[in-house]
N, C-alpha and C positions, 0 to 999 in steps of 0.2 A: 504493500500500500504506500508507505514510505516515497520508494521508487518512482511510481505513478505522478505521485503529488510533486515528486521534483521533475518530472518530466513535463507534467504538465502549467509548473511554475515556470521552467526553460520557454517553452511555447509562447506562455503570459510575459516574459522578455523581452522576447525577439516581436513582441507584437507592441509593447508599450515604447519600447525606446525607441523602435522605427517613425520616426514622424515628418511632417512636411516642413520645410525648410521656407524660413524668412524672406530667405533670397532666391531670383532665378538668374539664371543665368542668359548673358546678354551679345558674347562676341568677343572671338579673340584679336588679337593684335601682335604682327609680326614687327621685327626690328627690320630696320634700315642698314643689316651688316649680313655677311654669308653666315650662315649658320657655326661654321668651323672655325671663325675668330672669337667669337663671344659664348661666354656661358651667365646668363642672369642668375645672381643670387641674390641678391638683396633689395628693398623696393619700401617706398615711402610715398606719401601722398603731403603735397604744402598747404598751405593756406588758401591758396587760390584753386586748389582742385587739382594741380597741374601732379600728374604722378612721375616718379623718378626709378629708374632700376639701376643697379652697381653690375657691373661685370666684372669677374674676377680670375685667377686662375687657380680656387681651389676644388673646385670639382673639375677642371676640365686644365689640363697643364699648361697649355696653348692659347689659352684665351687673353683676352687684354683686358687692362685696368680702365675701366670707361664706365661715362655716367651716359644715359639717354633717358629723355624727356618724352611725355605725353598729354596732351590739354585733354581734358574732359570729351573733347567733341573729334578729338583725332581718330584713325584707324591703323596705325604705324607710330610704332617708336624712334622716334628718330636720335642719333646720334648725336650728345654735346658736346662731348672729350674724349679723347683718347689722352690716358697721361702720357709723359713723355719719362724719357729715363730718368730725369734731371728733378721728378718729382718724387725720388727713391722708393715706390710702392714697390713692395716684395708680396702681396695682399691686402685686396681690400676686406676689413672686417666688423664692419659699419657701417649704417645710412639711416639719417634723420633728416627732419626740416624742423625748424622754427621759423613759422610766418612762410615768407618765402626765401628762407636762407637756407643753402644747404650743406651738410654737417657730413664728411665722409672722415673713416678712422681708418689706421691702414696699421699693418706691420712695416717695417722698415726695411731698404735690403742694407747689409751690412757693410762697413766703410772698408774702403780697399783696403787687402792687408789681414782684415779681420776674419776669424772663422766665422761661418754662420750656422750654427746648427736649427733644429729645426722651432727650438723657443729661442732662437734669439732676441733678446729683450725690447730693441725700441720701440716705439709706438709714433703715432705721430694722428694729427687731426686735420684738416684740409677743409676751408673754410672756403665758402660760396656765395659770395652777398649775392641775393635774388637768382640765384642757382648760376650765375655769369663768371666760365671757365677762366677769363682773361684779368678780374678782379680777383683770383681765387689766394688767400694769405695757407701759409705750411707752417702751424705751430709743432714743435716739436723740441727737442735737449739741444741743448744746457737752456733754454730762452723759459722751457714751459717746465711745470713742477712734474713730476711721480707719471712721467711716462714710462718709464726701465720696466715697467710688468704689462706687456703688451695684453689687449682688450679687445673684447668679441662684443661684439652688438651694442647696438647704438640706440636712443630713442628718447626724447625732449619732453619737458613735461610744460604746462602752460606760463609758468615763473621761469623759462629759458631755461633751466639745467640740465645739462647733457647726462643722461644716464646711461654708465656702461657696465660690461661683466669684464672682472678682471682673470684672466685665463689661468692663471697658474696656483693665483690661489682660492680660485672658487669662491669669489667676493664680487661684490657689487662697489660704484662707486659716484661722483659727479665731478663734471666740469663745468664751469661757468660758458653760459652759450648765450648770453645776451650781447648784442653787438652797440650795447650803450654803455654798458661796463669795462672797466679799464684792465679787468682783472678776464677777458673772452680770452676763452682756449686753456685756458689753465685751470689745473687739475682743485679741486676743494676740497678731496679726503676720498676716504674708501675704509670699508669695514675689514680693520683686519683681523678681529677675532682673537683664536689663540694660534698663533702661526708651525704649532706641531702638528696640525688638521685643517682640512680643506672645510670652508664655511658652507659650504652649499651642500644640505644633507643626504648622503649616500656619494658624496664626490670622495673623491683623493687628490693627491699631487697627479701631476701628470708622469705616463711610463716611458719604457723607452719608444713607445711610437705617439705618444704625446698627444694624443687626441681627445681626452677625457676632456673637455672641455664646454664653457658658458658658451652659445654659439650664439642667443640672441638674447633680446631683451622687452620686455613691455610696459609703457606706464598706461594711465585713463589720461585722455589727454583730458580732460575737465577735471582731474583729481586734485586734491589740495595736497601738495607735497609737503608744505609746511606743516604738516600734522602725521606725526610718527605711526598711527595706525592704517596708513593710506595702503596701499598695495602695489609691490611693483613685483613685476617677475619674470624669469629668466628660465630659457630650455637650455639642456644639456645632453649632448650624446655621450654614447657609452663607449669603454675600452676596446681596441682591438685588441692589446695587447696579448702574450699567449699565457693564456691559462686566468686571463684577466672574468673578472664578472661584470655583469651587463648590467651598470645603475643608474643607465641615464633616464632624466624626465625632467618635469616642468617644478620647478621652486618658487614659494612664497615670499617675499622681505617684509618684513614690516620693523618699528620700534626705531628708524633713522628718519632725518629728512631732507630733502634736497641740498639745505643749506648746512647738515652737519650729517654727514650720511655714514657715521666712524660708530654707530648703534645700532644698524642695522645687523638683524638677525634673520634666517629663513628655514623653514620648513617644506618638509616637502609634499606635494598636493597627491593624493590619489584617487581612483577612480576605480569603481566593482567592475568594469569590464578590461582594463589596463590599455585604454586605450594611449593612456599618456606614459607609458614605457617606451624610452628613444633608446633606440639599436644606434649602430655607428657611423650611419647615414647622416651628412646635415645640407641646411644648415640648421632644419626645424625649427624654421621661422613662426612668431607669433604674434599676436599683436590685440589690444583691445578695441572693440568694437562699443563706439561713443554712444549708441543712441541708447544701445541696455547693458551696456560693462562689463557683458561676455567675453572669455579669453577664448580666440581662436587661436588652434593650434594645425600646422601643417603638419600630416601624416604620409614623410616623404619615400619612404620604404617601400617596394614592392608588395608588401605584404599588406599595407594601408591604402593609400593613393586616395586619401581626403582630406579634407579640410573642417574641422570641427569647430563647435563653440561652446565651452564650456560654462554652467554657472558654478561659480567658485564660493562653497558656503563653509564656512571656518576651512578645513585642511581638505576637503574633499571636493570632488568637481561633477558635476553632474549636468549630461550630453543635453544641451539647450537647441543648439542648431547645426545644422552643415549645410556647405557650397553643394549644389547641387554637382553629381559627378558622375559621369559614367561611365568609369574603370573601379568606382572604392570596391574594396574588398571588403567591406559593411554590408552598405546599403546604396546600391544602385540605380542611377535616376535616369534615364534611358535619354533625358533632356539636358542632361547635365555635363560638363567640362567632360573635355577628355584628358585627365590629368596622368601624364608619366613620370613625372617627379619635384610635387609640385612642392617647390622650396620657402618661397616667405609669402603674405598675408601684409596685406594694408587698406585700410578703411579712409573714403571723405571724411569732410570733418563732423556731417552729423549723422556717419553713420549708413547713410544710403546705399552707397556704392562699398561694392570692397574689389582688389585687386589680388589677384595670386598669378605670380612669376613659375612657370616651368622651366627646370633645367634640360627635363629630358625634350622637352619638346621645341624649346627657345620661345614661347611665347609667353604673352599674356593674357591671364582666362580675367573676364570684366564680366559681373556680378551687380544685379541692383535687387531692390525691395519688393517685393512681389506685389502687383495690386490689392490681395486682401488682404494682406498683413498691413500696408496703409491705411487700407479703411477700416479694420478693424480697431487699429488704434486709435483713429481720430473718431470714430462712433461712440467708441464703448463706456465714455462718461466718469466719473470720477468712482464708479466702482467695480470698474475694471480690473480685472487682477488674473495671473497664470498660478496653475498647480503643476509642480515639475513630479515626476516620476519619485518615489520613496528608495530610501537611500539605506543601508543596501535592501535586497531583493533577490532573491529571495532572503528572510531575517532570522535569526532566532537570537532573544528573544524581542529586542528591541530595533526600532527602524525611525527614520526622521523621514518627515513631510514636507518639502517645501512651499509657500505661500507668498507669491508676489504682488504686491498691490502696488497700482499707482494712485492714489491717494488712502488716508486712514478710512476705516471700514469695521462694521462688525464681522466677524467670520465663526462661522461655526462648523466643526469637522466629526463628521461621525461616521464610525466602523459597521459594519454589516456583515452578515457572512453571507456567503453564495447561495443563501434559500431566503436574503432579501430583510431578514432580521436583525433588527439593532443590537451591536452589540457592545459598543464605547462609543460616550463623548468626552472625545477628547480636547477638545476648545470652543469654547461660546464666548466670548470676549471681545473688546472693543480693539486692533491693533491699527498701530499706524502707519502711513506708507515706507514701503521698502518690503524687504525681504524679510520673510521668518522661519525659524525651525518649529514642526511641531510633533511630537515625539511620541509611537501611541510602543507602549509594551506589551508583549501576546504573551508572556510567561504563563498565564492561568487560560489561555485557549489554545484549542486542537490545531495541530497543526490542520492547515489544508488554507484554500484562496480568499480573500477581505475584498472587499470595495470599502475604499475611505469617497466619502464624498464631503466634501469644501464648500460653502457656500459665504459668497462675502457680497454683502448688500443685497443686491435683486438677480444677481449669477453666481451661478453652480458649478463647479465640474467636480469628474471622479476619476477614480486610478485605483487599478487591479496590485492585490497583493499577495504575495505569498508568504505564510511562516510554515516552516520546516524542523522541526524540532527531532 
């Protein structure tokens, strides 16, 4: 009997978490370069709409260090820079915008003479006023602070500070990115923890093939950085190393802030389906999505090939949206991207559009807001609210519910079982807007399938549950 009831809680799964997607998909966009010069890895959206992708040569050896551009209403990436030798990029490992400046981070190649293994240390930032190659300044040593621990991922929060992953020791850190400040390009601190372990949980040092590394970064770009509980966070691939174990995934920071960022602490976020376990593929790009503060994460691995959106509720993540795609090795959308390797994720600024970069395929998949997901949001009145899927699922003996409202609201949530009878209430109370946990415990019932149904204001929804005992 046991058996059954988990087989057919597996079913009740695969049938709740499959749901329709925010977004559709709208139209790719090829570069202005042969395919066999450029690999896109990285990718940013300005102020103005205008989206940016980095070329680089770490997935692909041959490719060049170059930025290209695309206006909202283009069909083609076109070409803005190619670096030249003279701008020492040995990789780019970075890309941001503040306003419409753009912020690229690179490793350094090494001065003549020097050996250059494969951490070797410099860093250096490459400044863009209004994305314009010919105005571009190269902050970098002796002139700029605490470059020597070269840094993965890049990305700005609305107070100009440049947020980066420090690679070696598995930290987080900022630089000052306002271009009215006297102190732009230069480093302001970094969490360094206790420096006998790597800050970012389940990391190490780097091995002999050096790859355990912060690959990207993500803040809310409407987030208040000056408040130590904010969220910022960072993916990480996993070791190739031989005999190495596989601990890559997506980290939490909180407890620092943009302007003293040397308290920062993180956790690591997980998920009941593991879908945020990173193998040794990157760059597993991410990025938040403004209009609901969902973390999407690229699933660049043969064995993923989506694009997900996480809601992130204390250390746990639970699947809110995906790119429509149709290659995921999830859930396949027959209308959806054909994604081969699809490396980073960037959003407009409210949200609407989002962008994802393939390496395998060199393009650009462009994504906008589905028509009923717009009108459903601007209809549904001040007591509006989503119920996410109960966390975990199947439970024994306890399970969290999540409850979204966009304004406060009475909510009231009650249990059932599968012949339709009450069997907890588990919240009747007034809550206010935002997000909440509600937490029902099965210890004193049979195992076997629940319906929780939510009601907040004058709408309802419900979600299938299993306990397994």
């Amino acid at each position: 009997m046991k058996k059954l009831l988990l087989f057919v809680s597996l079913l009740l799964m695969n049938t709740v978490f499959a749901q329709s997607s925010n977004f559709v998909y709208k139209s790719s966009m090829k570069f202005n370069m042969a395919d066999s010069l450029f690999s896109p890895y990285l990718c940013s959206v300005d102020s103005t709409g205008n989206l940016w992708v980095a070329s680089t040569n770490i997935a692909s050896a041959n490719a060049v260090h170059a930025l290209f551009m695309a206006s909202p209403t283009d069909s083609v990436m076109r070409l803005v820079v190619t670096f030249a030798t003279a701008d020492s990029i040995r990789d780019i490992t970075g890309l941001t915008t503040v306003g419409n400046d753009v912020f690229v981070s690179t490793r350094m190649i090494a001065p003549t003479g020097d050996a250059a293994p494969y951490f070797y240390p410099y860093s250096q930032l490459i400044y863009l006023p209004k994305g314009d190659p010919a105005k571009r300044t190269i902050f970098k040593k002796p002139a700029h602070n605490d470059y020597g621990t070269w840094y993965s991922g890049l990305d700005a929060s609305k107070d100009k500070k440049l947020y980066y992953g420090q690679s070696y020791l598995l930290t987080i850190g900022t630089i000052e990115g306002s271009k009215d400040s006297s102190n732009l390009g230069n480093s302001i601190g970094y969490a360094p923890g206790d420096w006998s372990k790597a800050m970012e949980p389940g990391g190490d040092f780097t091995g002999p093939n050096y790859v355990d590394l912060i690959r990207d970064i993500a803040v809310a770009k409407n987030g208040n950085y000056s408040d130590s509980s904010t969220v910022v966070y960072t993916s990480r691939n996993s070791t190739t190393d031989p005999g190495g174990e596989s601990k890559g995934g997506i980290a939490k920071w909180t407890g620092g802030t943009s302007s003293s960022p040397a308290t920062y602490h993180a956790e690591r976020i997980t998920d009941i389906s593991g879908f945020l376990t990173i193998g040794h593929n990157i760059p597993n790009g991410i990025a938040v999505n403004p209009s609901t503060g969902n973390l999407f994460v690229c699933g660049t691995d043969s064995s993923k090939l989506w694009v997900k959106g996480f809601q992130i509720v204390g250390n746990f993540a639970i699947q809110a949206d995906e790119l429509p795609s149709s290659t995921s090795k999830d859930v396949k959308d027959a209308k959806g991207a054909p994604f081969v390797a699809p490396g980073d994720v960037a959003f407009n600024s409210n949200g609407s559009t989002a962008y994802v970069i393939d390496e395998g395929v060199k393009k650009v998949f462009k994504f906008t807001k589905s028509i009923t997901d717009v009108k459903s949001k601007s209809n549904s009145g001040v007591n509006s609210f989503d119920l996410l899927q109960n966390y975990p699922n199947p439970f024994n003996p306890t399970t969290n519910i999540v409850v979204n409202l966009s304004a406060s609201s009475n909510v009231k949530a009650i249990v059932y079982n599968i012949y339709g009878q009450e069997v907890a209430t588990i919240a009747n109370d007034n809550f206010s807007e935002g997000s909440h946990v509600i937490r029902f415990n099965g210890s004193q019932y049979a195992s076997g399938v629940y319906i929780c149904k939510v009601q907040a204001g004058k709408n309802s929804k419900s979600i299938k549950m299993a306990l397994i005992k």
